[in-house]
LOPA-377483 format. One record per residue (C-alpha): x, y, z; residue in three letters; residue number from 0. Coordinates in nm, 3 decimals, padded with zeros to 5 digits. Example, Ala and Ser with C-alpha at 12.3 -4.5 7.8 and 13.67 -1.06 7.14 Angstrom:
<rs>
u: 01.230 v: -00.450 w: 00.780 resn: Ala resi: 0 $
u: 01.367 v: -00.106 w: 00.714 resn: Ser resi: 1 $
</rs>
This chain:
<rs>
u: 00.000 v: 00.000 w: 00.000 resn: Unk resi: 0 $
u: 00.220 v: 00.239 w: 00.067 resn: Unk resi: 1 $
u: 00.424 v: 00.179 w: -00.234 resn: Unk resi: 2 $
u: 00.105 v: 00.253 w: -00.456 resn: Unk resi: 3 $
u: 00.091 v: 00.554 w: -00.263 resn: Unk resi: 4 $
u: 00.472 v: 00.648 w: -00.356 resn: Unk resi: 5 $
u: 00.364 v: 00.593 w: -00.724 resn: Unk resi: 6 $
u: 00.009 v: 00.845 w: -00.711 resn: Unk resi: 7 $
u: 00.263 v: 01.134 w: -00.534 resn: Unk resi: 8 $
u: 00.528 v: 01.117 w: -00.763 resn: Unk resi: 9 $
u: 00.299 v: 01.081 w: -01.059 resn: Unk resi: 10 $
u: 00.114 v: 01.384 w: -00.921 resn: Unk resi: 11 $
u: 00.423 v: 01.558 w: -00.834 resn: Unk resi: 12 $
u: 00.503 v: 01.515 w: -01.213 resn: Unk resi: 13 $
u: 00.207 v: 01.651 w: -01.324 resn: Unk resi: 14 $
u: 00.228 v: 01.976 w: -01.151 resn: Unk resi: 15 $
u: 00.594 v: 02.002 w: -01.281 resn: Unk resi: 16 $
u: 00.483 v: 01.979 w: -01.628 resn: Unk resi: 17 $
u: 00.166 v: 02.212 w: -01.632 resn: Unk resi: 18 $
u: 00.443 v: 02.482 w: -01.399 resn: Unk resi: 19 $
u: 00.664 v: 02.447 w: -01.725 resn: Unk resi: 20 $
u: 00.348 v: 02.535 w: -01.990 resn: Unk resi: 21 $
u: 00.223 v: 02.811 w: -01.803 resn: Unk resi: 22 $
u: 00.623 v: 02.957 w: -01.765 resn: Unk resi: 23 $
u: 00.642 v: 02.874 w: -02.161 resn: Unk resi: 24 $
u: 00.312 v: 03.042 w: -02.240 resn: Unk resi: 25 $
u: 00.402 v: 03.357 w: -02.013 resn: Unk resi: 26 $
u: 00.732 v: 03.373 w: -02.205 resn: Unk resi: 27 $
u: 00.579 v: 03.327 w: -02.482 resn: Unk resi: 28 $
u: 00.329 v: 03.625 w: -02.438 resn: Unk resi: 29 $
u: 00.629 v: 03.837 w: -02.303 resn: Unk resi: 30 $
u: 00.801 v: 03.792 w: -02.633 resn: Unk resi: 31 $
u: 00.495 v: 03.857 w: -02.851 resn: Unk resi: 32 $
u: 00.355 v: 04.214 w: -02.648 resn: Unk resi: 33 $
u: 00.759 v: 04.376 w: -02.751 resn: Unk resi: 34 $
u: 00.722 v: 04.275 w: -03.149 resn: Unk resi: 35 $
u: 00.317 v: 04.457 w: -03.110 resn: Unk resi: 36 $
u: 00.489 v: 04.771 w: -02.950 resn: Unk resi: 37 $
u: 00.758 v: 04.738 w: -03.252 resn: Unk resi: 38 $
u: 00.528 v: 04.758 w: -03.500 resn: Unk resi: 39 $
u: 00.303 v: 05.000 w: -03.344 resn: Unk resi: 40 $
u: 00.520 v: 05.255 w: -03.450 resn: Unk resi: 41 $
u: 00.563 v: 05.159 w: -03.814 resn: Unk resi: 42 $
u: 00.193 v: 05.174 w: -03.863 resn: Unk resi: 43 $
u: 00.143 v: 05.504 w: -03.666 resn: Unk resi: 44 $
u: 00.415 v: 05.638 w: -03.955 resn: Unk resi: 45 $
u: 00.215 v: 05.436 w: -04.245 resn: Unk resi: 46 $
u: -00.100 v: 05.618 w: -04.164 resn: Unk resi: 47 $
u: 00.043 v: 05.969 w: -04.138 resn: Unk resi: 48 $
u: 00.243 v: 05.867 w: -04.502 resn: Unk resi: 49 $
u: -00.087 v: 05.816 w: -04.657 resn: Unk resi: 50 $
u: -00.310 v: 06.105 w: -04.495 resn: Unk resi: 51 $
u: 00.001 v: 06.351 w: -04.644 resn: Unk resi: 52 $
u: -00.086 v: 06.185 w: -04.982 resn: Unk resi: 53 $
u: -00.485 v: 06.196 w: -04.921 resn: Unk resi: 54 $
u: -00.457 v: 06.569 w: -04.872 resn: Unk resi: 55 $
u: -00.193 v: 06.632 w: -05.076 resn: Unk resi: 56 $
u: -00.442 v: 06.502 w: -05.302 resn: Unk resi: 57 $
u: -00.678 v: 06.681 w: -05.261 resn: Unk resi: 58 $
u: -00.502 v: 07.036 w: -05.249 resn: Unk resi: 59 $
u: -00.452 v: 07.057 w: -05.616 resn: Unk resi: 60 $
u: -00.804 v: 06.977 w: -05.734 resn: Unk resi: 61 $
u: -00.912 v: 07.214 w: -05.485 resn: Unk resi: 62 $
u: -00.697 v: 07.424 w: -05.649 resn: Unk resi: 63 $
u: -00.812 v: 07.345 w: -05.984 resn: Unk resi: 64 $
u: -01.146 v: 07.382 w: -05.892 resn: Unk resi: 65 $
u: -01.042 v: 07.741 w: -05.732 resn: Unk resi: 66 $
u: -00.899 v: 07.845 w: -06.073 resn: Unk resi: 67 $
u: -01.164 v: 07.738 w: -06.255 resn: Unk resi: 68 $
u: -01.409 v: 07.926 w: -06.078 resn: Unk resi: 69 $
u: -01.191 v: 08.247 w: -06.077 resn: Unk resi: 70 $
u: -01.181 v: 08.210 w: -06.479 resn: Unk resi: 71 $
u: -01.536 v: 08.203 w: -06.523 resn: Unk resi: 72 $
u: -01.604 v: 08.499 w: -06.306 resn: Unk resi: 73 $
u: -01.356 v: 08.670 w: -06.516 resn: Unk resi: 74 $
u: -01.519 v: 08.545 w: -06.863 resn: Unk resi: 75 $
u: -01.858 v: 08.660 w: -06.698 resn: Unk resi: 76 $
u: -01.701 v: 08.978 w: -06.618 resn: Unk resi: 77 $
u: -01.542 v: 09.045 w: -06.975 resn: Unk resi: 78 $
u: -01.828 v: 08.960 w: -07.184 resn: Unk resi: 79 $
u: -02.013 v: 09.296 w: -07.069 resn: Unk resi: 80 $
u: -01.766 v: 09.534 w: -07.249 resn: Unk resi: 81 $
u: -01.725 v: 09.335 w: -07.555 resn: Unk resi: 82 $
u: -02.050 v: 09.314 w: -07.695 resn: Unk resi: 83 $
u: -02.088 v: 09.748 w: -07.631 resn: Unk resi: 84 $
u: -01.806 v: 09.758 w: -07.917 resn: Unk resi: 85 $
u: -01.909 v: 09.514 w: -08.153 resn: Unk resi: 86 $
u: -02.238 v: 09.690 w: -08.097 resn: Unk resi: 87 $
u: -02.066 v: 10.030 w: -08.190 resn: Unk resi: 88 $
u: -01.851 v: 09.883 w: -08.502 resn: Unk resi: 89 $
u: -02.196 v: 09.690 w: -08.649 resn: Unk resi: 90 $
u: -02.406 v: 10.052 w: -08.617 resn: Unk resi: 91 $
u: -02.082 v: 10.231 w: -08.777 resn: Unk resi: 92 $
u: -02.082 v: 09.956 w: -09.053 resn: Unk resi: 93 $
u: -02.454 v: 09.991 w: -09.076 resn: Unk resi: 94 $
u: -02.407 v: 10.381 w: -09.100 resn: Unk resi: 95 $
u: -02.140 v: 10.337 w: -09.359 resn: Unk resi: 96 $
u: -02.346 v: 10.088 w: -09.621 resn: Unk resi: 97 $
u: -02.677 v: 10.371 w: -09.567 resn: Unk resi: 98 $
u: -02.433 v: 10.678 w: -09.624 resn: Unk resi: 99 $
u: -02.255 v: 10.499 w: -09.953 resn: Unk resi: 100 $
u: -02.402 v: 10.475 w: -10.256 resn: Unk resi: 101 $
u: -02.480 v: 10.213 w: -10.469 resn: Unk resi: 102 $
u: -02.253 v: 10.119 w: -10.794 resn: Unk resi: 103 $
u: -02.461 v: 10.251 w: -10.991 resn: Unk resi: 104 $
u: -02.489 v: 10.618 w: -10.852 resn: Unk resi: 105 $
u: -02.120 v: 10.576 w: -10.791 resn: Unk resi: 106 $
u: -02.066 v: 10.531 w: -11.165 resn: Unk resi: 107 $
u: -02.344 v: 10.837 w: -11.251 resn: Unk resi: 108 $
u: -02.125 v: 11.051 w: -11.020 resn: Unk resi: 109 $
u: -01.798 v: 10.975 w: -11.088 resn: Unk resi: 110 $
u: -01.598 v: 11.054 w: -11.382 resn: Unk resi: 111 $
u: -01.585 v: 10.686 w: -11.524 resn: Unk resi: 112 $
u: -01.737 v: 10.610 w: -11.855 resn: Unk resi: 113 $
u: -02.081 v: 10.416 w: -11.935 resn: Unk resi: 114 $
u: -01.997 v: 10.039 w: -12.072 resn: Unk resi: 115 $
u: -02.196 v: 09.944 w: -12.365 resn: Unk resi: 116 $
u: -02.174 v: 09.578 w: -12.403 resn: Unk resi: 117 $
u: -02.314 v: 09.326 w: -12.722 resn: Unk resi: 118 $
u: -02.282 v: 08.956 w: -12.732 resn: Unk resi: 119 $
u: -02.239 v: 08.746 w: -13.051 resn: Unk resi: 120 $
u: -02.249 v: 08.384 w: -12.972 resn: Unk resi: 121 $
u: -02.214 v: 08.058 w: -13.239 resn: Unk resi: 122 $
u: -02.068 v: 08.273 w: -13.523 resn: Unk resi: 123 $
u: -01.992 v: 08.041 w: -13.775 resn: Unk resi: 124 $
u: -01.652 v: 08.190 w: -13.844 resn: Unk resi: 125 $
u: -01.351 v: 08.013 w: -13.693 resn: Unk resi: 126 $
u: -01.190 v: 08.201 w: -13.399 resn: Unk resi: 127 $
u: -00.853 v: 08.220 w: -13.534 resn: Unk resi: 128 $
u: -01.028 v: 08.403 w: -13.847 resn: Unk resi: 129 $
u: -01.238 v: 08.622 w: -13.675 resn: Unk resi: 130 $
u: -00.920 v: 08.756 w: -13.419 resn: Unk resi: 131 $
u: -00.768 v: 08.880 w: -13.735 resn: Unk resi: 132 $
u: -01.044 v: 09.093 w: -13.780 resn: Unk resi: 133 $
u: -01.090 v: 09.159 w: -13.386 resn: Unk resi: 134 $
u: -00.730 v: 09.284 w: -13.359 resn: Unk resi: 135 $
u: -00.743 v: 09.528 w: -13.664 resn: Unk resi: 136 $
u: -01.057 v: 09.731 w: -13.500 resn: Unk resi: 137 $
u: -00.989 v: 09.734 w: -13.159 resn: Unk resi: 138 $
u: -00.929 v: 10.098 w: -12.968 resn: Unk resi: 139 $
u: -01.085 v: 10.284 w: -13.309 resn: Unk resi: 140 $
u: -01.335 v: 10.492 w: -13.327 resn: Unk resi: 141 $
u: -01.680 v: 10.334 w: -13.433 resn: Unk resi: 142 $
u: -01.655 v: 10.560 w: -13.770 resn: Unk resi: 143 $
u: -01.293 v: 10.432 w: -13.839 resn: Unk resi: 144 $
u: -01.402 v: 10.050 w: -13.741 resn: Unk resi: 145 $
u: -01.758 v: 10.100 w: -13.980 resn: Unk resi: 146 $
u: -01.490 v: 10.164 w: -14.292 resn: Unk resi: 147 $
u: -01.232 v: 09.977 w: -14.210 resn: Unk resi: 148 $
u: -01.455 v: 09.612 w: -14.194 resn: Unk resi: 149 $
u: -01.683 v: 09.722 w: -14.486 resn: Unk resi: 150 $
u: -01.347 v: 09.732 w: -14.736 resn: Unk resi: 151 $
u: -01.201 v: 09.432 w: -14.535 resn: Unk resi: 152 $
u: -01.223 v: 09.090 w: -14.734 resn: Unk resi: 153 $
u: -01.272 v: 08.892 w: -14.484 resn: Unk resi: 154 $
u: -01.551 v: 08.683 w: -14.412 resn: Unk resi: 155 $
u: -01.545 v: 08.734 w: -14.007 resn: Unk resi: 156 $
u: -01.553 v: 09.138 w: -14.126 resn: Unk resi: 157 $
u: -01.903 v: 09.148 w: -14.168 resn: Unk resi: 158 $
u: -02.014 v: 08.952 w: -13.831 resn: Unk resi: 159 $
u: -01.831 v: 09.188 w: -13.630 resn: Unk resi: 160 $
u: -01.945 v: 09.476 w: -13.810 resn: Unk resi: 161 $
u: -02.336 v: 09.368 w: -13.778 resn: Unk resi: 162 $
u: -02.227 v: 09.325 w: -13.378 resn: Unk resi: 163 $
u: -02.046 v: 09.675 w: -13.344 resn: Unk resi: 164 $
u: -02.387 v: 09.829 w: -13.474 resn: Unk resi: 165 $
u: -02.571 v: 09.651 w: -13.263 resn: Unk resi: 166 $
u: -02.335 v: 09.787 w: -12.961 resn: Unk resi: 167 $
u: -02.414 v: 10.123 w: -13.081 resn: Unk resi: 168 $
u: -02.803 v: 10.043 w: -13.121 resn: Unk resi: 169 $
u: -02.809 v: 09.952 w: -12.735 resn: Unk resi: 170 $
u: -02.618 v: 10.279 w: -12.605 resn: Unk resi: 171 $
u: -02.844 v: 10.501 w: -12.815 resn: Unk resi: 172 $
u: -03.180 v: 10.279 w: -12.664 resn: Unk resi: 173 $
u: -03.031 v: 10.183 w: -12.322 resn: Unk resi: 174 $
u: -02.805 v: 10.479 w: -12.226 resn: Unk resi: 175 $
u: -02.924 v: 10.751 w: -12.395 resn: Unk resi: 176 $
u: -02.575 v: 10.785 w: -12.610 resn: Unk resi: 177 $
u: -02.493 v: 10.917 w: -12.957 resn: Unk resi: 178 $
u: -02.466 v: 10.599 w: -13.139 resn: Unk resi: 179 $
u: -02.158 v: 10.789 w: -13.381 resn: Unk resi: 180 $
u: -01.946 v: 10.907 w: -13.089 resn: Unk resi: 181 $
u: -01.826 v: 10.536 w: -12.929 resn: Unk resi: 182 $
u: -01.526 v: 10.403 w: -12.957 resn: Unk resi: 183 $
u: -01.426 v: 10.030 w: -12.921 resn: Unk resi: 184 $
u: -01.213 v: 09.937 w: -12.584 resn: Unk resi: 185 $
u: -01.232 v: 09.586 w: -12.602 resn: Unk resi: 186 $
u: -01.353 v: 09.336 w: -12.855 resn: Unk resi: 187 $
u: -01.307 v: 08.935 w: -12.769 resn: Unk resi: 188 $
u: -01.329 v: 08.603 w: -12.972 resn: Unk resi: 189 $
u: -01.386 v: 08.293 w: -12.749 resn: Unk resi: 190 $
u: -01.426 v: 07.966 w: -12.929 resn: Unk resi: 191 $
u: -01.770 v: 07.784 w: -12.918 resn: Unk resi: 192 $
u: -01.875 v: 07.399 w: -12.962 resn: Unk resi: 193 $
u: -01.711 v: 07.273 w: -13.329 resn: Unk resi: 194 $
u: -01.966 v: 07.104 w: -13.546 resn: Unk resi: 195 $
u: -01.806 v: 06.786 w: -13.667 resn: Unk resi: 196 $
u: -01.887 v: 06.618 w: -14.026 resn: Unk resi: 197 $
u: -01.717 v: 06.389 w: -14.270 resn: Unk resi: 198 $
u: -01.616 v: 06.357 w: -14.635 resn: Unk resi: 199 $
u: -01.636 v: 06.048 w: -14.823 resn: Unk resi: 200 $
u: -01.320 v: 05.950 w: -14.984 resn: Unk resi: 201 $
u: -01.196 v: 05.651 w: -15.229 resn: Unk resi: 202 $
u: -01.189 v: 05.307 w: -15.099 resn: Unk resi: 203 $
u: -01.469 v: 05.357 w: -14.873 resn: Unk resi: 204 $
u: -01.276 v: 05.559 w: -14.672 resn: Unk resi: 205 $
u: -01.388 v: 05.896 w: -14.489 resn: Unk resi: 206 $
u: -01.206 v: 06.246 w: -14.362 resn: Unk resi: 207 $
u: -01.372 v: 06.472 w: -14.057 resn: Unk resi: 208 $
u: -01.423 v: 06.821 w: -14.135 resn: Unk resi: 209 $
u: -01.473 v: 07.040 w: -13.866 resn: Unk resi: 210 $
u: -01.754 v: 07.344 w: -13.899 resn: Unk resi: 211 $
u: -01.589 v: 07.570 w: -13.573 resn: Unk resi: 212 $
u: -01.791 v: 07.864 w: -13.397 resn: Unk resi: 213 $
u: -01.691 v: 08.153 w: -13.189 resn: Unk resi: 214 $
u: -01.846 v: 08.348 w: -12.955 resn: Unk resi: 215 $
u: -01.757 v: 08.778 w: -13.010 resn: Unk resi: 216 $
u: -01.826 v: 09.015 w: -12.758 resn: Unk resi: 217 $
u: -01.802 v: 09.406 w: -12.767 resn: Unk resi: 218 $
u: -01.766 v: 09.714 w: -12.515 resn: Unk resi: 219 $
u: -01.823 v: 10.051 w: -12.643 resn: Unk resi: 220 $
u: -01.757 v: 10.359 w: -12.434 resn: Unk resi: 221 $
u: -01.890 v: 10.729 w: -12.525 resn: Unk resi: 222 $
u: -01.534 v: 10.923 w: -12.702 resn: Unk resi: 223 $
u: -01.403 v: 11.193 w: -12.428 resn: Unk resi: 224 $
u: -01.398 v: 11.522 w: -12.539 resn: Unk resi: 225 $
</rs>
């Protein structure tokens, strides 16, 4: 008996040895993880402040931005006030100007320059190259000089232009209230109209284009200066 009881002591006697050595182990234990928490505590105190620098350095510049912004448009919503006051003034000078002017054709009555009688001659069937011949002889003469000189001319184109030059003279006398006899000729032009294209039969079946060309003449007469 008593040996059992030998046994049960140092068996319990064990026992409390080993749970003495957990709890020292797990006091250690919680001794050595509180130091590495206060460690750390510091580092994460510094994170925070790193980022809330950022945050509001963040938001500084669009505050900023959004500052700026609003200072530009009260200064475009300032501006706009004086601007329109001139345009204003330049549109009712402009508008002042145009009533006060007149038109081209009073300008022309007024002035010194001469009246422009005009006739057209369109699909002459003379060939242009003929018919500048003629042009280049009575250009700048007087209509009196240009009526003899194209009814001794033997050219063909001679009599077109001289049917034209009357009928130049016809409109300032009807139109303009001119003298008909006292024009003279500043600028006579041949332009070349649409060429009328036929053909020639030939030996052997064969065939050779002709070609019919046109012209279009056109005349400006202005009253002789004294």
């Amino acid at each position: 008996m008593a040996d059992e009881k030998d046994k049960k002591e140092k068996k319990d006697s064990k026992g409390a040895e080993a749970k003495a050595e957990k709890s020292a182990e797990k006091a250690a234990a919680k001794k050595e993880s509180k130091p590495a928490a206060k460690k750390d505590a510091p580092k994460k105190e510094a994170a925070k402040k790193d980022s809330d620098k950022k945050e509001s350095k963040k938001a500084a510049p669009k505050a900023d931005k959004k500052e700026a912004k609003g200072k530009e448009a009260k200064g475009k919503d300032d501006k706009p006030a004086k601007k329109p006051r001139r345009r204003a003034k330049k549109a009712d000078a402009k508008a002042e100007e145009k009533k006060s002017a007149p038109s081209r054709r009073r300008r022309g009555a007024e002035s010194d320059e001469l009246p422009v009688v005009r006739a057209t001659a369109k699909y002459v069937r003379v060939a242009p190259r003929k018919a500048r011949l003629v042009a280049d002889q009575v250009r700048g003469l007087h209509i009196e000089q240009a009526r003899a000189l194209l009814a001794f001319s033997p050219r063909g184109a001679a009599r077109d232009i001289q049917k034209l030059i009357d009928s130049a003279a016809a409109n300032a006398e009807n139109n303009h209230d001119l003298i008909g006899d006292e024009m003279r000729i500043t600028s006579i032009t041949v332009d070349e109209g649409p060429t009328l294209r036929r053909f020639r039969p030939r030996a052997l079946g064969r065939a050779t284009p002709i070609n019919k060309r046109t012209s279009h003449i056109a005349v400006a007469l202005t009253p002789v200066e004294d």
